[in-house]
Backbone bond lengths (Angstrom), bond angles and torsions (degrees), N, CA, C in turn:
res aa  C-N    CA-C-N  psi(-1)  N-CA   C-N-CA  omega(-1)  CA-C   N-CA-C  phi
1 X - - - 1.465 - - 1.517 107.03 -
2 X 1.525 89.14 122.21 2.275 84.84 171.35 1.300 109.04 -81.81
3 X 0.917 104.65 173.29 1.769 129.41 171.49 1.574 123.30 -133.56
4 X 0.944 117.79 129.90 0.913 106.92 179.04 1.877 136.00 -125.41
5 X 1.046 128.49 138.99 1.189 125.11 -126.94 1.629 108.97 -88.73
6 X 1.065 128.08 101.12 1.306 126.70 -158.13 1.753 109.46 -88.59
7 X 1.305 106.95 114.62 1.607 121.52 157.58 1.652 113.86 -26.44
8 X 1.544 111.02 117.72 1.285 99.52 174.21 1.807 98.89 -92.39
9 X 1.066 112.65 139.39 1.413 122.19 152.06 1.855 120.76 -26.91
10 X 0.884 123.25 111.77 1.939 138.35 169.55 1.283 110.96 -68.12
11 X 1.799 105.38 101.69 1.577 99.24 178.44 1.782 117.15 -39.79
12 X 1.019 114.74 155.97 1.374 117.84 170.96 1.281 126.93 -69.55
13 X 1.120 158.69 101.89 1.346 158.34 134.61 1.763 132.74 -42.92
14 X 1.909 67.53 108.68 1.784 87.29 -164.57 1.421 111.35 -93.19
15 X 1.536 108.85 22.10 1.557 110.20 -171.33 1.664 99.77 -88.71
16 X 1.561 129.81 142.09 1.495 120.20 -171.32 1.685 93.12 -68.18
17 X 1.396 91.97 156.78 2.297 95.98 164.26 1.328 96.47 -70.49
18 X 1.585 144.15 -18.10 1.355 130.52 176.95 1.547 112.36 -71.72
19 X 0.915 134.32 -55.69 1.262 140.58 159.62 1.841 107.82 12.08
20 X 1.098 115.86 120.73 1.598 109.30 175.56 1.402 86.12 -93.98
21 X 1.227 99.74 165.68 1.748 140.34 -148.97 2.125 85.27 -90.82
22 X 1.112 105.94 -59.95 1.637 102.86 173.44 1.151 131.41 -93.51
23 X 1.601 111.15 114.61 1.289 136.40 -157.31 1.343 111.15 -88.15
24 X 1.006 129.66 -37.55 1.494 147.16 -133.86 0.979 111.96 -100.26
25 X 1.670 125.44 -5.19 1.793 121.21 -129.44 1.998 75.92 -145.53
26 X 1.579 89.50 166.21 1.563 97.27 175.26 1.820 84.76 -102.93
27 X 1.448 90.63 165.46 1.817 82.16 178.06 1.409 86.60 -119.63
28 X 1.336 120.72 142.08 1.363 160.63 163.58 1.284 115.41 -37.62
29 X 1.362 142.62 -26.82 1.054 152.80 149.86 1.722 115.95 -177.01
30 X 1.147 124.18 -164.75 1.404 134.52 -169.41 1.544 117.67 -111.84
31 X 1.073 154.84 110.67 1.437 146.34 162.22 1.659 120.89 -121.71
32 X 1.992 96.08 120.02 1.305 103.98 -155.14 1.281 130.43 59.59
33 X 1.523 120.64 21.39 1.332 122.02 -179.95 1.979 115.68 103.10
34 X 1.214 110.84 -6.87 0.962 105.76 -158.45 1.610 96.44 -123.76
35 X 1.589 116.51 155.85 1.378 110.86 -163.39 1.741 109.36 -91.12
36 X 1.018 125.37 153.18 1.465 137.58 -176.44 1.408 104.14 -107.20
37 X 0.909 122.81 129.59 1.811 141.19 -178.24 1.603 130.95 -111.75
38 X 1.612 87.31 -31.79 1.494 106.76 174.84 1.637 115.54 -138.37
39 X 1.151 132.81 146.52 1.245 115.88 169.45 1.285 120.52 -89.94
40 X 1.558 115.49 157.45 1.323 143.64 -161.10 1.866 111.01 -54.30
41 X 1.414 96.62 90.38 1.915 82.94 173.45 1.731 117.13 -42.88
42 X 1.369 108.48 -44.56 1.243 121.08 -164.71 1.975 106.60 -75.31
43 X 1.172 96.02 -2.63 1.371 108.56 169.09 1.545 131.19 -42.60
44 X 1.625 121.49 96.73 1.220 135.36 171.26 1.529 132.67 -60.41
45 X 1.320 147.23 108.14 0.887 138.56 -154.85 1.952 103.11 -131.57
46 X 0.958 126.51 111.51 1.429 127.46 -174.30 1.480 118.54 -43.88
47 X 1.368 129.87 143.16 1.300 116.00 152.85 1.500 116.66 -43.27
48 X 0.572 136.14 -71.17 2.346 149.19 -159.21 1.666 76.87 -76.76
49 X 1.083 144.70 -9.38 2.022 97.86 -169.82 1.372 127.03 -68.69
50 X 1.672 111.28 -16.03 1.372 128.59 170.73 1.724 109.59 -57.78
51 X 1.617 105.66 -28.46 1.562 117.11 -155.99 1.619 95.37 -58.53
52 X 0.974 108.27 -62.68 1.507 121.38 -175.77 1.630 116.38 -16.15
53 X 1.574 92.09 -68.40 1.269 111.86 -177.41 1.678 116.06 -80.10
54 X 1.225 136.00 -3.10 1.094 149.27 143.01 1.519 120.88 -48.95
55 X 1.322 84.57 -59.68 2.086 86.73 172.43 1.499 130.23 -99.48
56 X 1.289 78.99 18.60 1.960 105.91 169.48 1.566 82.06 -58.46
57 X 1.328 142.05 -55.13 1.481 148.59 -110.74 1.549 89.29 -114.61
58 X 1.643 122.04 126.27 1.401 118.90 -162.17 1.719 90.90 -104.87
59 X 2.033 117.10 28.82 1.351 91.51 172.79 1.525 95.98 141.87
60 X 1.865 115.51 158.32 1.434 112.10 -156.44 1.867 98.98 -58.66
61 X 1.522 94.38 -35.23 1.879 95.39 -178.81 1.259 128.04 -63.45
62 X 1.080 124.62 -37.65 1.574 138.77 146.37 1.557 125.06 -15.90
63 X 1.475 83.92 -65.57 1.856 96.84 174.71 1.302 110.47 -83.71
64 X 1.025 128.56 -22.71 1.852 127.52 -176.63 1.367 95.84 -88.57
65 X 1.603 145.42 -21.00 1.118 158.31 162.08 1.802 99.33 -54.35
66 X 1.301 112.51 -59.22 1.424 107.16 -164.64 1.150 119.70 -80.20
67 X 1.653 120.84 -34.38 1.009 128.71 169.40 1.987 112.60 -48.68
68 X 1.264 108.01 -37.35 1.170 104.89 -179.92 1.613 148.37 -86.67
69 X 1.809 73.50 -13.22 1.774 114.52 175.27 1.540 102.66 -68.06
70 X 1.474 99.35 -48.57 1.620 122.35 -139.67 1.794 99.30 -74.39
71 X 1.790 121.38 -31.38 1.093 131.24 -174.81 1.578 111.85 -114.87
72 X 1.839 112.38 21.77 0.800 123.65 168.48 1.833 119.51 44.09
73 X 1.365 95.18 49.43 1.284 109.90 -178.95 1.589 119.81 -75.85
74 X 1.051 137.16 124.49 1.907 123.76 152.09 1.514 113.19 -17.46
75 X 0.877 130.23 107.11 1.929 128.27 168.56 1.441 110.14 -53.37
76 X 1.559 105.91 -47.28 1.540 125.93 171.71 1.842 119.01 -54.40
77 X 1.294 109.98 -28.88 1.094 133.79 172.16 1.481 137.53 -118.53
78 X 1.007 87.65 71.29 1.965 93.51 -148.30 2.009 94.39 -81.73
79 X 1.738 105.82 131.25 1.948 86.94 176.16 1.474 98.61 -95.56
80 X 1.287 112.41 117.46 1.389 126.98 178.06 1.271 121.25 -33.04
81 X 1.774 107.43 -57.46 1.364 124.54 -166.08 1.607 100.71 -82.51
82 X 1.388 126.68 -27.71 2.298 97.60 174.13 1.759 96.39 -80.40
83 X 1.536 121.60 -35.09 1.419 108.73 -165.54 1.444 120.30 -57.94
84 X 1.713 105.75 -24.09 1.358 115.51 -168.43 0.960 109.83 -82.31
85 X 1.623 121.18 -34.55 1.360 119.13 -177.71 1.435 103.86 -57.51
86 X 1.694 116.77 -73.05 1.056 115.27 178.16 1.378 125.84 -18.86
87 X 1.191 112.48 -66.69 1.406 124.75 -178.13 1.678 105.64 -51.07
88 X 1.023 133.58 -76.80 1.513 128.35 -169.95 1.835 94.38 -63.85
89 X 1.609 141.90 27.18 1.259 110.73 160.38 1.578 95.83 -112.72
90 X 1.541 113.22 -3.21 1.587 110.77 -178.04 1.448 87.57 -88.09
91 X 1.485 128.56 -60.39 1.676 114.51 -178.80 1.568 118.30 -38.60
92 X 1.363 135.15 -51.69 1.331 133.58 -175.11 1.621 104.12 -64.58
93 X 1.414 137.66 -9.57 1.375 134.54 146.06 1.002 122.44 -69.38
94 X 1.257 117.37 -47.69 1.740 117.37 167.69 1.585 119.92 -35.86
95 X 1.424 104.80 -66.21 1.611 137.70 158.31 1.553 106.90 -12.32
96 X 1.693 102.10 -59.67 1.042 112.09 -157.11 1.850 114.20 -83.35
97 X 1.279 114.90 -10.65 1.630 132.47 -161.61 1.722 100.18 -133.22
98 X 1.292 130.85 -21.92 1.474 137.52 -140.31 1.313 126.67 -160.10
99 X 1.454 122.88 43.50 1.306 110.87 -155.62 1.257 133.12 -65.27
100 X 1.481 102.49 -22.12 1.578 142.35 -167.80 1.656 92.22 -63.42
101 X 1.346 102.82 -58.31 1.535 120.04 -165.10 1.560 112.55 -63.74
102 X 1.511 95.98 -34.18 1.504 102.11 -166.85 1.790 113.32 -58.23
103 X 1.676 106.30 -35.45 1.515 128.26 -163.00 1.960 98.15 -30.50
104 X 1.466 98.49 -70.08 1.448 106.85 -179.99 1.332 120.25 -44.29
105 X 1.184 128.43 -49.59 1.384 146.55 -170.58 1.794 119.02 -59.41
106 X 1.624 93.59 -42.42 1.429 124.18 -172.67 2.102 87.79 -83.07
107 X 0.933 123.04 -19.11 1.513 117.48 174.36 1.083 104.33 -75.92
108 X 1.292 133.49 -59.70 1.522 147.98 -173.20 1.154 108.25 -58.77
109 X 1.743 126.96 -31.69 1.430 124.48 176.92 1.631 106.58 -87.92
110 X 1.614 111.03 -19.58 1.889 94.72 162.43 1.395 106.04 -74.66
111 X 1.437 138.44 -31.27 1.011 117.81 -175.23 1.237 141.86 -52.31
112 X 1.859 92.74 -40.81 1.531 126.27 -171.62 1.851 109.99 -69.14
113 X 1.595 101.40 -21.43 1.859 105.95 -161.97 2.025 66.86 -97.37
114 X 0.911 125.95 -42.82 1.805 105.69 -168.99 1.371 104.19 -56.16
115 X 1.208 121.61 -64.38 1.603 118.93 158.66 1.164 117.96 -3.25
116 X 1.053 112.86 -71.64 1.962 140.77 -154.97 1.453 87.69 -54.68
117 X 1.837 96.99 -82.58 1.227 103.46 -173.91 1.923 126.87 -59.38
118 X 1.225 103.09 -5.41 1.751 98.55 157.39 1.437 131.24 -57.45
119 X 1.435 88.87 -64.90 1.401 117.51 173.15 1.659 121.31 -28.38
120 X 1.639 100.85 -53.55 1.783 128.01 170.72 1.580 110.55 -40.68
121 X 1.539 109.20 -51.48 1.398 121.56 175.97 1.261 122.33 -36.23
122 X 1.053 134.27 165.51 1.593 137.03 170.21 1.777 81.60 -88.16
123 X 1.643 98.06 155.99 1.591 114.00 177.61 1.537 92.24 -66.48
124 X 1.471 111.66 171.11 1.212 127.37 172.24 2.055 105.34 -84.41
125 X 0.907 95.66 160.97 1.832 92.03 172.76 1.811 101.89 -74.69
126 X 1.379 127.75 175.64 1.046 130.94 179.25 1.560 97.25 -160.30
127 X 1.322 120.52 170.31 1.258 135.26 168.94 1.627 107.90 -61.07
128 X 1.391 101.00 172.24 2.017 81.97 -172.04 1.634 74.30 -113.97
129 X 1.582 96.64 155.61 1.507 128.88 -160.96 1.514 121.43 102.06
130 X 1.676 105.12 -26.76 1.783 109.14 -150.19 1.539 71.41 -108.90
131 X 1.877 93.24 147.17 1.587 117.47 159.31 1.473 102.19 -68.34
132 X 1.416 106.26 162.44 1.550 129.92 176.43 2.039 90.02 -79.57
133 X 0.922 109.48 156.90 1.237 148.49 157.24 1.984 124.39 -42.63
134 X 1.276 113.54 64.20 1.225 92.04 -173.05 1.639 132.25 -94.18
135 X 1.671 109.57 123.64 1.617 122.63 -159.78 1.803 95.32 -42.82
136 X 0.995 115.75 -7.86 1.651 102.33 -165.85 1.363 99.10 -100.70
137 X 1.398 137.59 3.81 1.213 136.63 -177.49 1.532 125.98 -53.46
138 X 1.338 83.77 -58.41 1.595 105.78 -175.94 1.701 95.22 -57.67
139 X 1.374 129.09 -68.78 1.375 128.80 -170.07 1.366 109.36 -38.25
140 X 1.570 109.79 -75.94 1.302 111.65 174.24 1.426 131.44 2.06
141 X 2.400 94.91 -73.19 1.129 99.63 177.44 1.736 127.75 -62.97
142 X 1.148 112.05 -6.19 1.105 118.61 -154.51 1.715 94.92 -96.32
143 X 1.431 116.47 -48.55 1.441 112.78 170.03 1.493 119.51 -55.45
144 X 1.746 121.88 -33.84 1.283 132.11 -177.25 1.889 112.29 -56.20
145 X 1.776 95.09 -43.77 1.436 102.74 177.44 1.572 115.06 -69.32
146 X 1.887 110.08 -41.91 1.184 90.46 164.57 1.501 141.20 -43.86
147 X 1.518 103.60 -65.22 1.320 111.88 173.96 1.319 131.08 -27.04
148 X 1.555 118.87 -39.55 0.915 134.42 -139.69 1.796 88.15 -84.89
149 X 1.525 111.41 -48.95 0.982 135.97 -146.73 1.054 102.27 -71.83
150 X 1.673 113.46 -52.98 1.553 136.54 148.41 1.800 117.06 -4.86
151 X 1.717 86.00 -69.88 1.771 78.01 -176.34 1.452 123.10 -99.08
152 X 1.609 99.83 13.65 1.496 90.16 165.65 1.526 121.68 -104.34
153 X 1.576 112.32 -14.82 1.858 107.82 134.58 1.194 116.48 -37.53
154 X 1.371 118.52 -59.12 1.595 99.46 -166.82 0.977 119.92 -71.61
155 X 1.484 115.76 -34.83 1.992 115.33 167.38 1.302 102.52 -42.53
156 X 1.322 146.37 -44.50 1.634 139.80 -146.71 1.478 95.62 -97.81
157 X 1.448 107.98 -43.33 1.721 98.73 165.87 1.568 125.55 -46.50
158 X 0.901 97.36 -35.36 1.900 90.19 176.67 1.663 107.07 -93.12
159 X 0.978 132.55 11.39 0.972 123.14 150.09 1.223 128.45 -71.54
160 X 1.466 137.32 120.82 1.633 138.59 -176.92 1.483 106.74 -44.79
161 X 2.009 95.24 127.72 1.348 97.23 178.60 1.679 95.62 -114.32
162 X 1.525 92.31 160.04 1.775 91.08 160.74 1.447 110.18 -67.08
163 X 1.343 98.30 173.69 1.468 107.89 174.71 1.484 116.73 43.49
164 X 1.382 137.52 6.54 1.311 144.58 148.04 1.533 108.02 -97.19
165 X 1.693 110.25 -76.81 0.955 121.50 -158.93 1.626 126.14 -68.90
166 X 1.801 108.99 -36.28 1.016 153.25 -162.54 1.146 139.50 -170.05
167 X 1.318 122.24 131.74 2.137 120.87 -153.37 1.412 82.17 -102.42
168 X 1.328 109.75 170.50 1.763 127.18 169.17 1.714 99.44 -95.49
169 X 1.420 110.08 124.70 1.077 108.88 179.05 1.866 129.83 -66.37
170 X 1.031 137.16 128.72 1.462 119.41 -147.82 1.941 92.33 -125.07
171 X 1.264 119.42 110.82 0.973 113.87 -177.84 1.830 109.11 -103.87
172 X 1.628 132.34 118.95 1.685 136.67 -174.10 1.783 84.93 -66.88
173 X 1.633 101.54 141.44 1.312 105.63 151.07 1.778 105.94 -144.35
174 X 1.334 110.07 125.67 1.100 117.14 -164.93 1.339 109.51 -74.75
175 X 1.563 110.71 122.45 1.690 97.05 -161.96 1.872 107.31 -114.40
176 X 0.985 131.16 127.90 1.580 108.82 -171.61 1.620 132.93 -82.77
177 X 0.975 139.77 131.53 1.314 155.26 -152.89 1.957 103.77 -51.01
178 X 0.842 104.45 -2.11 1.362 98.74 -172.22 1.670 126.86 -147.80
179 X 1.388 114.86 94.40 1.652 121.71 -162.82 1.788 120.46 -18.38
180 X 0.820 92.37 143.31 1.508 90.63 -179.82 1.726 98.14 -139.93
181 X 1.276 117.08 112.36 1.119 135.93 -177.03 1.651 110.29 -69.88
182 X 1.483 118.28 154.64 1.285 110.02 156.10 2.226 132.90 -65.59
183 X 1.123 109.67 105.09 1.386 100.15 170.97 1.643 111.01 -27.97
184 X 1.652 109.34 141.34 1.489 129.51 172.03 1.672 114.78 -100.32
185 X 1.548 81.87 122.89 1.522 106.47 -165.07 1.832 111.93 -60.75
186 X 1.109 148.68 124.16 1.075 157.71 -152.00 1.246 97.76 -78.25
187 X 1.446 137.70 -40.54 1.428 134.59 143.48 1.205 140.22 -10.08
188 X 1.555 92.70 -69.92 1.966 135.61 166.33 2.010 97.95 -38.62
189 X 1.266 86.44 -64.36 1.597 107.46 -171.06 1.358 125.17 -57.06
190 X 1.274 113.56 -40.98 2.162 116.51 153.75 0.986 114.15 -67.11
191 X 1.224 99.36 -33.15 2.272 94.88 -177.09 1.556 113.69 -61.91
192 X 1.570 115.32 -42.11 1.501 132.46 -174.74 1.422 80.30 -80.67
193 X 1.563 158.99 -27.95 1.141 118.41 175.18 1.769 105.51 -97.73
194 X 0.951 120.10 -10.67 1.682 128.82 177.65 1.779 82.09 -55.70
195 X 1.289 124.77 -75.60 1.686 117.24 -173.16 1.392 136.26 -35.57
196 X 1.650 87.61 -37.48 1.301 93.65 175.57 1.322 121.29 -93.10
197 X 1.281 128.37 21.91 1.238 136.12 -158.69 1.833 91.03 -117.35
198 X 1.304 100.67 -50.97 1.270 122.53 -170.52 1.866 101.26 -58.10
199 X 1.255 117.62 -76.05 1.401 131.79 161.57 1.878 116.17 -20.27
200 X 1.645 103.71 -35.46 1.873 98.68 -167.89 1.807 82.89 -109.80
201 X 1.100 153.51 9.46 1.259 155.63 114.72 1.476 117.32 -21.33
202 X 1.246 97.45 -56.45 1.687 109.77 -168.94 1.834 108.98 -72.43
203 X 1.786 101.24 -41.60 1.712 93.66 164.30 1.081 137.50 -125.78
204 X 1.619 99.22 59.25 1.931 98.85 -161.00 1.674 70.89 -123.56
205 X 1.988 87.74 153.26 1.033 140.99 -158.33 1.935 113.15 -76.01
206 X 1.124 138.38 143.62 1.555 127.88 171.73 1.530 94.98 -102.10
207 X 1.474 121.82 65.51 1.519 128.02 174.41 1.537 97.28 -118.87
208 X 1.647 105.97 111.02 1.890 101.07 -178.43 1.391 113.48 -90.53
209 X 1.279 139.57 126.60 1.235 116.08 -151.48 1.691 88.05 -164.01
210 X 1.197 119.60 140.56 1.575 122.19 171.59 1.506 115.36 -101.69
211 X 1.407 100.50 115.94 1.919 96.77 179.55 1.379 90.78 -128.32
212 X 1.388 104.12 163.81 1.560 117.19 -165.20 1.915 107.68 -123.58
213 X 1.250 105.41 83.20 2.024 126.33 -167.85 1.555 91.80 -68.49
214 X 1.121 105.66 124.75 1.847 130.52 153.52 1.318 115.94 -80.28
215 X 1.415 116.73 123.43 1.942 101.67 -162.99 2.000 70.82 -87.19
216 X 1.513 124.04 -40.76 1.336 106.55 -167.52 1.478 115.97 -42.82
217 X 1.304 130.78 -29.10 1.525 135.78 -155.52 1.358 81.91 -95.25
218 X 1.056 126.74 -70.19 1.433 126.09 -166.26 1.747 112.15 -52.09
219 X 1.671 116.81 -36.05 1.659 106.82 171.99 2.139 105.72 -65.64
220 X 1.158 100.68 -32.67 1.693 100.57 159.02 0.945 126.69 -41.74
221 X 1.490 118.99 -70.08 1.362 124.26 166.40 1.666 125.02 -51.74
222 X 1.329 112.83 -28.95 1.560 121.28 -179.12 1.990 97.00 -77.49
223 X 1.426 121.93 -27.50 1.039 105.59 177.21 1.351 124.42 -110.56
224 X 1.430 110.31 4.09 1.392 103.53 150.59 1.368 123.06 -74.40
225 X 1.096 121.56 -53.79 1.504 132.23 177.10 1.457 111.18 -41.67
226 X 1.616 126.06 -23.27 1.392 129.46 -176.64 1.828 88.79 -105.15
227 X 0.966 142.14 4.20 1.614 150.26 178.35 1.675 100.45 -59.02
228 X 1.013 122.72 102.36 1.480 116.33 161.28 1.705 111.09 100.35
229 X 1.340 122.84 -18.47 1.275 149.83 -167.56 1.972 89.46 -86.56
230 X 1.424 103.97 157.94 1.265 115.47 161.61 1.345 111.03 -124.98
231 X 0.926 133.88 -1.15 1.220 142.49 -174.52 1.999 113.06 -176.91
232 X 1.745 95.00 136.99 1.320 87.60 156.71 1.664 114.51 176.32
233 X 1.051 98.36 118.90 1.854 120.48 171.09 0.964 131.89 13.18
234 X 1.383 144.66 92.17 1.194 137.42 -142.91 1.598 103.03 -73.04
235 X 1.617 125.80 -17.35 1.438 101.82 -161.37 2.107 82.97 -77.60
236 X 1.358 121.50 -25.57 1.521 114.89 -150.74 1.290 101.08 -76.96
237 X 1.348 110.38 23.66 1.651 100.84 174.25 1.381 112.71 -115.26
238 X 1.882 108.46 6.25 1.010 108.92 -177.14 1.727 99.60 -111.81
239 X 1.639 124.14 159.11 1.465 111.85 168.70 1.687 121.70 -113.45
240 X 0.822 125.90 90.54 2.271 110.38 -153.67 1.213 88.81 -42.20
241 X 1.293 139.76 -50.91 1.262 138.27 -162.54 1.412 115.63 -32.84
242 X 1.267 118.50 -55.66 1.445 132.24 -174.80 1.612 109.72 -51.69
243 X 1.357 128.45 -13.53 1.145 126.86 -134.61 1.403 144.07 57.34
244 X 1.664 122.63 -171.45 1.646 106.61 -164.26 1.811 89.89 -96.44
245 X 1.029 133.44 -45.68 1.560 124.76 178.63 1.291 115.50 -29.30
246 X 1.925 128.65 -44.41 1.312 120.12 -154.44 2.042 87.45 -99.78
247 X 1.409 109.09 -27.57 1.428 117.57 159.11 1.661 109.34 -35.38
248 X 1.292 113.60 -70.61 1.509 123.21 -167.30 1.451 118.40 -62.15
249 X 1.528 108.97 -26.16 1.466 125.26 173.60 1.399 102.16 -66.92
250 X 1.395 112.80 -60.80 1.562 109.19 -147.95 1.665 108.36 -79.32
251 X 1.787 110.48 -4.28 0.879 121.04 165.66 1.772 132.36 -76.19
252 X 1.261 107.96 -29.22 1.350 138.95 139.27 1.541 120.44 -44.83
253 X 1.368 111.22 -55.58 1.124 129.02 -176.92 1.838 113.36 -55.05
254 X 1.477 102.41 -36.79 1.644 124.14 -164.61 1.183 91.12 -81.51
255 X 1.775 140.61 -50.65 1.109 160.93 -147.98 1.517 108.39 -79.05
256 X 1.503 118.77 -19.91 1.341 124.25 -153.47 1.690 87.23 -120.03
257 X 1.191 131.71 -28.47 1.209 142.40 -157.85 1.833 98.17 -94.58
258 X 1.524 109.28 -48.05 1.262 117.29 176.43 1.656 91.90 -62.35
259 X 1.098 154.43 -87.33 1.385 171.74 -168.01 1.477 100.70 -11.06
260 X 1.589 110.78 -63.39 1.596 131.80 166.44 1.147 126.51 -60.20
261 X 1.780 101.43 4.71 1.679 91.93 178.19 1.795 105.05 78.06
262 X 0.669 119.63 -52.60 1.353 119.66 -178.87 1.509 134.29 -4.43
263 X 1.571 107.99 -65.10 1.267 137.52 176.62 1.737 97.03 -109.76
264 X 1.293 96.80 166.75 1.804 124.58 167.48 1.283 122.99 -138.67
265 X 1.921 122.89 106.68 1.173 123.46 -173.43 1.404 105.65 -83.37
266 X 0.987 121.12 107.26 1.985 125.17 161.89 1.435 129.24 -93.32
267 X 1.149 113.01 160.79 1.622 104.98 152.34 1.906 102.95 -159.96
268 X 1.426 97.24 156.05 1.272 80.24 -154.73 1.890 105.18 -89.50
269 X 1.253 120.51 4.60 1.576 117.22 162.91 2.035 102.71 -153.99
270 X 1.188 86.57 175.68 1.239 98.72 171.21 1.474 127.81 -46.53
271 X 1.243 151.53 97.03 1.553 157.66 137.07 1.639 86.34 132.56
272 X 1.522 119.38 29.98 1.824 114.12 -167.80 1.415 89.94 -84.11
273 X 1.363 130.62 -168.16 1.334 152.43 171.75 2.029 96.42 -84.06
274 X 1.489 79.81 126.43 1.461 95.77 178.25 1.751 110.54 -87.17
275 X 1.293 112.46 120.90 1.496 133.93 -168.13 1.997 104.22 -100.51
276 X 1.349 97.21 124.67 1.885 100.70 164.91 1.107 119.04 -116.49
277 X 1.468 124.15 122.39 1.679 117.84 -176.96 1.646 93.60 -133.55
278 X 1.401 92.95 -179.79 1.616 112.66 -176.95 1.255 104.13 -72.76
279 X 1.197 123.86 122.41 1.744 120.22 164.35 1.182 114.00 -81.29
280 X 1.336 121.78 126.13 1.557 147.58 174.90 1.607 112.58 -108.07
281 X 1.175 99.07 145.86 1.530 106.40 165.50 1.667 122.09 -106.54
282 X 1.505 113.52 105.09 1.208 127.82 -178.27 1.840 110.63 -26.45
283 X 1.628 119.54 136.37 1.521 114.22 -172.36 1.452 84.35 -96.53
């Protein structure tokens, strides 16, 4: 009797075919959607991409600042020998992308090996009472001033600037080419003749006499006298001398002339001296 050999059934596999093969691991980042586990042998990296982050650094103090910030070092206590290392393996990148840049940097790293090698020395003798001398002094102070300086740029940076923060608002007002005085108050205008009334009071004559005043001759006379003038004073158009009759005319006279356009009473503010000139029409 044969037998024959029966196929067992293949549990099912419910794992997706997307599924990467390593489970266990965080993946390193994502590309095209998909997780990264290892990085790229074939991996390109620019000459300059270091550059960037090189001149992040506004200077040898900057970086000897961060380095010391960054490992939460004592400033007061600076350890010569990890900062230095550090420091001369970021300079030999510089070196290597920057040579120009490096000059400064490469100063700060003789300084830092003079340091080093101070330190190595036996102390110097001193007077007894006085501390020895420590080579890190000078640096110290010199990072302390940085710092300092550091964050009080940045305090002033957040302060609102123009032209960053906020423009000056600039509002056009169309202004016209040719003065325009304040109108004279009709008030203004009896009072300046109330004075002058008062003033030809004081030297007019007890001579009774009948004369017969032309306000026409007299607007003549009011516009010659303004002839060639750009301006002129309302009392000087009057004379007390003449008496108040040729007064009252020529006041009439001004009144009839203003009416015609003729003349223009101005003044240039409130309770100012009232001014009469020829009115013209702008060409």
């Amino acid at each position: 009797m044969s037998t024959q050999a029966t196929e067992l059934p293949q549990p099912l596999d419910s794992t997706p075919a997307t599924m990467p093969q390593v489970v266990d691991q965080v993946a390193l980042a994502r590309l095209y959607g998909e997780p990264l586990f290892s990085m790229p042998t074939d991996l390109y990296i620019p000459p300059d991409a270091l550059e960037v982050f090189l001149e992040a650094f506004e200077g040898p103090l900057d970086l000897l600042l961060y380095l010391i910030r960054k490992q939460n070092f004592n400033i007061l206590d600076i350890p010569m020998a990890g900062v230095t290392r550090q420091y001369l393996s970021y300079v030999d990148e510089i070196r290597q992308h920057n040579l120009e840049l490096a000059a400064e940097y490469l100063l700060m790293a003789a300084m830092l090996i003079e340091i080093k090698s101070r330190m190595l020395l036996p102390p110097k003798k001193v007077a007894e009472g006085e501390e020895a001398e420590d080579p890190r002094a000078e640096l110290v102070r010199r990072l302390l001033e940085y710092e300092q300086m550091k964050l009080a740029s940045m305090q002033l940076n957040t302060i609102p600037q123009y032209g960053r923060d906020f423009i000056k608002a600039e509002v056009y007002i169309e202004q016209s080419l040719q003065p325009r005085f304040p109108d004279v108050n009709l008030d203004e205008l009896q009072s300046a003749w109330r004075d002058i009334i008062k003033r030809a009071k004081l030297v007019q004559h007890h001579k009774i006499s009948r004369e017969e005043l032309s306000v026409r001759e007299h607007m003549s006379i009011v516009l010659k006298h303004l002839q060639g003038r750009k301006f002129v004073e309302f009392e000087n158009l009057f004379d007390p001398t003449l008496g108040v009759p040729v007064l009252v005319v020529t006041f009439i006279a001004l009144l009839e002339l203003a009416k015609e356009t003729l003349i223009e009473i101005t003044q240039a503010e409130a309770f100012a001296p009232i001014y009469v000139r020829l009115a013209y029409t702008p060409n």
